[in-house]
C-alpha positions in Angstrom: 0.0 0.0 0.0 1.3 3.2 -1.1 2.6 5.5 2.1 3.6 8.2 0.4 4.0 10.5 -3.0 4.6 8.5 -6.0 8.4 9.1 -6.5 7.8 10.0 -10.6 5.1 11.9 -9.8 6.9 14.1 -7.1 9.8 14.3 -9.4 7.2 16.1 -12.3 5.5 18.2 -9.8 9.5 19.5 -8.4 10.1 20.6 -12.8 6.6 21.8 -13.0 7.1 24.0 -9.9 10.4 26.0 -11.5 10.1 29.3 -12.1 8.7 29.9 -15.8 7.8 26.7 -16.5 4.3 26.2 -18.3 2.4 23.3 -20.0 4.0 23.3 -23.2 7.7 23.7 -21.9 7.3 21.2 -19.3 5.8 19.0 -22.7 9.0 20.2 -24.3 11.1 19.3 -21.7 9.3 15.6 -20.8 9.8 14.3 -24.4 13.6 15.8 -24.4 14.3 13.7 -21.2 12.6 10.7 -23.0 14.6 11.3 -26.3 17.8 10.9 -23.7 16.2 8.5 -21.7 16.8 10.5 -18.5 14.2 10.2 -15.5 13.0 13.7 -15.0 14.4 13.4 -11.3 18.2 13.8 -12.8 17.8 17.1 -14.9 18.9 18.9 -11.7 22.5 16.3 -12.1 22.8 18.3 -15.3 25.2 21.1 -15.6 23.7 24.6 -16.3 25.0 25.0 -19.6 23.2 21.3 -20.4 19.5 22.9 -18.7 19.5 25.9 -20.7 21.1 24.9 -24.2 19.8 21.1 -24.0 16.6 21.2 -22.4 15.9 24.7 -23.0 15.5 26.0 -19.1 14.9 29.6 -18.9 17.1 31.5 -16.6 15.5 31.6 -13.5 14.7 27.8 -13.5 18.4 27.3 -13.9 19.0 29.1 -11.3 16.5 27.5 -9.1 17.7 24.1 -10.5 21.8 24.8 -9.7 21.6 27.4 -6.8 18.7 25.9 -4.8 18.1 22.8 -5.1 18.0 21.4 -1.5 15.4 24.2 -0.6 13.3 23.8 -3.9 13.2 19.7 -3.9 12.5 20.2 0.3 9.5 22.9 -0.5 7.7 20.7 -2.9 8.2 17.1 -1.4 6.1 19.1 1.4 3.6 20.5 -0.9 3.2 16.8 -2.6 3.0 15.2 0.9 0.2 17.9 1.5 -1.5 16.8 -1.7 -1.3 13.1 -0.9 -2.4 13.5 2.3 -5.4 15.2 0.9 -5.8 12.4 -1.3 -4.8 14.7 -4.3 -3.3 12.8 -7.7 -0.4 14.2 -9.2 -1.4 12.2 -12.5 1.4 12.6 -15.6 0.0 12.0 -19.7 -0.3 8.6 -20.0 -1.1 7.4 -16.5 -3.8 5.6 -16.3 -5.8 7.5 -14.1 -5.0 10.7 -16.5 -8.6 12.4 -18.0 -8.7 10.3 -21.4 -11.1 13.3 -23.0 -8.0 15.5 -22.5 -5.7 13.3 -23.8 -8.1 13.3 -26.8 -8.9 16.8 -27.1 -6.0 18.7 -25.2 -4.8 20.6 -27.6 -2.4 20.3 -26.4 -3.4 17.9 -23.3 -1.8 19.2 -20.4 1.6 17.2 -19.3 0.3 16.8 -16.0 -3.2 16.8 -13.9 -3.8 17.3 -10.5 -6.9 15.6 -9.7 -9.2 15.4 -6.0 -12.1 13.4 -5.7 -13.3 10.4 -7.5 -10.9 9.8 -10.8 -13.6 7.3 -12.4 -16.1 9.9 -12.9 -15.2 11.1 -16.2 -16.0 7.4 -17.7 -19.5 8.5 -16.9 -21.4 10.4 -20.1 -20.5 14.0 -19.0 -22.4 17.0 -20.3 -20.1 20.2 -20.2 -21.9 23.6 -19.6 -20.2 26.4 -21.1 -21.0 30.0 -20.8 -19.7 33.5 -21.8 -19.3 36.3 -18.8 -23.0 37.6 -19.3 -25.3 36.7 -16.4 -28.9 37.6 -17.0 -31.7 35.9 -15.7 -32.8 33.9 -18.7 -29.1 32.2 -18.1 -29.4 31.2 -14.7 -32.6 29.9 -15.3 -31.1 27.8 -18.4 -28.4 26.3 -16.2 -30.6 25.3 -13.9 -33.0 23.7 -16.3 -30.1 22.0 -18.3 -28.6 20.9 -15.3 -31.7 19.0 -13.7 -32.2 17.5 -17.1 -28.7 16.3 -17.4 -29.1 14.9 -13.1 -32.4 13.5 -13.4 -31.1 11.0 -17.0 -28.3 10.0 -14.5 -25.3 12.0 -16.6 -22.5 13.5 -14.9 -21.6 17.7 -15.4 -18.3 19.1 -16.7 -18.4 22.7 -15.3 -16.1 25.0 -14.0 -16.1 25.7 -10.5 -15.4 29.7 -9.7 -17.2 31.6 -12.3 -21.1 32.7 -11.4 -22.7 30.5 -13.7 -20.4 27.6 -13.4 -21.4 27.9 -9.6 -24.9 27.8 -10.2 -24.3 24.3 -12.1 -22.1 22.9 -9.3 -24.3 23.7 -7.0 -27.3 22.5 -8.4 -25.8 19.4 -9.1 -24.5 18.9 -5.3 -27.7 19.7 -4.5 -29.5 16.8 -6.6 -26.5 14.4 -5.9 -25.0 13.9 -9.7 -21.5 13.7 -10.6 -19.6 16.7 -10.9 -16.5 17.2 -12.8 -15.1 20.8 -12.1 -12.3 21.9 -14.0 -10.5 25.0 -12.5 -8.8 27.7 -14.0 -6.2 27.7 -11.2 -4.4 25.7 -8.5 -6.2 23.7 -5.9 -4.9 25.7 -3.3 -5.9 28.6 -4.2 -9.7 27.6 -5.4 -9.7 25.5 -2.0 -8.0 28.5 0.7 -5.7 26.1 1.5 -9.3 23.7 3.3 -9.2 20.7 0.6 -12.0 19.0 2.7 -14.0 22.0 2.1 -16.2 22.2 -0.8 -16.1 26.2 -2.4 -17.6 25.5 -5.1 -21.3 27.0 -4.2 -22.6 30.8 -2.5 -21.8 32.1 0.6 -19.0 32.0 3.2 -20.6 28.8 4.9 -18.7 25.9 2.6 -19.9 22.5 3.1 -17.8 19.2 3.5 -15.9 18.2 0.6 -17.8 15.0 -1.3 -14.6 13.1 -2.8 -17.2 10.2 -3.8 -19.6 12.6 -5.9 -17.0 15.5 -7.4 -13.8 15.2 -8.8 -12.0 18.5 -9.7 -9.5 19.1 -12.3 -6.5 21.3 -12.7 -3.5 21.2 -15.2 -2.2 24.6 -13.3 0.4 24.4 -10.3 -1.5 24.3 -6.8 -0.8 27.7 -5.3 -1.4 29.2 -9.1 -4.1 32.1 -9.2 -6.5 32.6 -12.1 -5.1 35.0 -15.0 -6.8 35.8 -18.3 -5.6 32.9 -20.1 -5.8 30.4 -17.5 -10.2 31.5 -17.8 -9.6 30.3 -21.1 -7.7 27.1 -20.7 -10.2 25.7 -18.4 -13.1 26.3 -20.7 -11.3 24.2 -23.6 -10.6 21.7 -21.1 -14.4 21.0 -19.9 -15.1 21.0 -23.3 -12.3 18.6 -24.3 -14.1 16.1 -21.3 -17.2 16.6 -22.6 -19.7 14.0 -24.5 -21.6 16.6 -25.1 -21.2 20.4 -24.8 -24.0 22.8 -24.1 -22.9 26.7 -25.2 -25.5 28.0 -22.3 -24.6 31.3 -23.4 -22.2 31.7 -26.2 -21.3 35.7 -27.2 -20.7 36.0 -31.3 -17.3 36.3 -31.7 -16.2 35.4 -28.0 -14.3 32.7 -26.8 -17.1 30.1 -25.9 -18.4 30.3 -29.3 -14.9 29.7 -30.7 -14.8 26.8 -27.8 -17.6 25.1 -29.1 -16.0 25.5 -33.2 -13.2 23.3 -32.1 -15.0 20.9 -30.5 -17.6 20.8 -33.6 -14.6 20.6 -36.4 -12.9 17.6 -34.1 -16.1 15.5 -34.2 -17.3 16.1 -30.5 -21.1 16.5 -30.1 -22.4 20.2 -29.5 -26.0 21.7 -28.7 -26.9 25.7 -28.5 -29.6 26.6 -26.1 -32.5 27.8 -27.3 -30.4 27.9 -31.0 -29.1 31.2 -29.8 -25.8 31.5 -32.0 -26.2 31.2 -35.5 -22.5 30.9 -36.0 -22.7 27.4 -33.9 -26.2 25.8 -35.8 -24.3 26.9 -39.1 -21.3 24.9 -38.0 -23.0 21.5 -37.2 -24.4 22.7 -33.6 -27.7 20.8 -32.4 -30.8 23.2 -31.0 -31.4 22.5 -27.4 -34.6 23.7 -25.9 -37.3 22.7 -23.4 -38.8 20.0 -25.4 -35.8 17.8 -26.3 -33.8 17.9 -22.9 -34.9 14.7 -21.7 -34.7 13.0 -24.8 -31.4 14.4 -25.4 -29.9 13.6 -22.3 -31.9 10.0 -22.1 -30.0 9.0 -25.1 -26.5 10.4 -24.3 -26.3 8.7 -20.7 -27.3 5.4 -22.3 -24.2 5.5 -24.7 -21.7 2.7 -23.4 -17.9 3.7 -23.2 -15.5 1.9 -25.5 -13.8 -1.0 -22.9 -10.9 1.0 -22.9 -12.5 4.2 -21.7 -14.2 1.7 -18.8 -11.2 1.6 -16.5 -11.9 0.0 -13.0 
């Protein structure tokens, strides 16, 4: 029985946690230590020059790497012994536990997931509920709708977990007891204050317990990372690359969730438009979801069985 952080994983979480170091340098940097045939864990045996011409290390993860090493490696085998404690994955591309929709649908898929709760719920037919920054009250009443629709055929929900709306879906969902999958667009330290057996995903300073058997959230960023612009935008490709179907709630012409949902159409994933509100979307292939057809719609997608290697135990 494992006591501990996983000794490849804690070596991927020390890289990922140098200075400057994003998704696709650490991808850079992974297949470059494959090419070699060097574990991850020895970069920091490397000589400087080797980090930055080799590997291509930027300056200050050099001098992380060369001048601090015993107080970088000590800092984050504490931070992954927090994480494991908390019963937090540190889960590379290609483990088996890694979110197969992402390894799909990346683009690219992130090298490396942090995941906390229940890994197996993203084998479950997920419906991802995307929406621009608007909140009216014709969209809160939509999410609501959608997402008792999606609960009550027995589907799971791919949402975000800090934005208005994609608290109004998690919620709801806790409240009716379906799966949740919340992706986040920053670390799960800082979505979680720190309390990762406190559940912030909802309204109000009162947070309830923590349900690791009904939620799991998702994060490619770096635990104590804070949400910037981009990383907004990350997470919304990244429920939609989970996603057996995706549901533009609300999708502005010409904003990102509309160009979201494009992607998703043009690399054969399944997307419906509420209330056919974005002509861009029905043009490009997008179904019409409204009232009538949610139960129908959602009936059919939860009874879709996973290809056996999707079905892991």
């Amino acid at each position: 029985m494992s006591v501990g952080p996983d000794a490849a994983a804690l070596a991927l979480l020390t890289v990922a946690e140098l200075p400057r170091i994003g998704e696709r340098r650490l991808l850079r940097l992974q297949e470059r230590a494959r090419r070699r045939h060097l574990p991850l864990a020895r970069l920091a045996d490397l000589p400087a020059a080797a980090l930055r011409e080799e590997f291509d290390l930027p300056a200050a993860a050099v001098e992380r790497w060369c001048g601090e090493r015993a107080r970088h490696e000590a800092r984050c085998a504490a931070l992954a012994t927090l994480l494991f404690e908390h019963g937090v994955r540190v889960v590379p591309l290609g483990d088996a536990l890694y979110p197969a929709g992402w390894a799909r649908h990346g683009d690219p898929p992130p090298p490396l997931a942090y995941l906390h709760g229940e890994p197996r719920l993203v084998h479950r037919p997920l419906v991802a509920l995307l929406h621009s920054r608007l909140v009216d009250e014709a969209t809160v009443t939509a999410t609501v709708r959608i997402a008792r629709a999606a609960a009550a055929a027995g589907c799971g929900l791919a949402v975000g977990g800090m934005k208005t709306t994609h608290r109004l879906a998690a919620a709801t969902a806790r409240a009716l007891g379906a799966p949740r999958v919340i992706v986040l667009d920053r670390g799960l330290l800082a979505a979680f204050a720190g309390a990762l057996d406190r559940d912030p995903f909802g309204f109000g300073p009162r947070h309830p317990v923590f349900d690791p058997c009904g939620t799991l959230v998702l994060t490619p960023f770096r635990p104590d990372d804070h949400a910037v612009p981009r990383s907004g935008r990350r997470r919304d490709a990244l429920i939609a690359a989970l996603a057996d179907l995706v549901v533009a709630v609300q999708a502005r012409p010409g904003g990102e969730i509309e160009q979201v949902c494009v992607r998703a159409l043009a690399r054969g994933q399944e997307v419906a438009v509420w209330q056919a509100h974005n002509a861009r979307l029905a043009a490009a292939g997008a179904a019409a979801l409204v009232e009538r057809v949610l139960a129908p719609t959602f009936a059919r997608l939860a009874a879709r069985v996973r290809p056996a290697s999707a079905r892991r135990p």
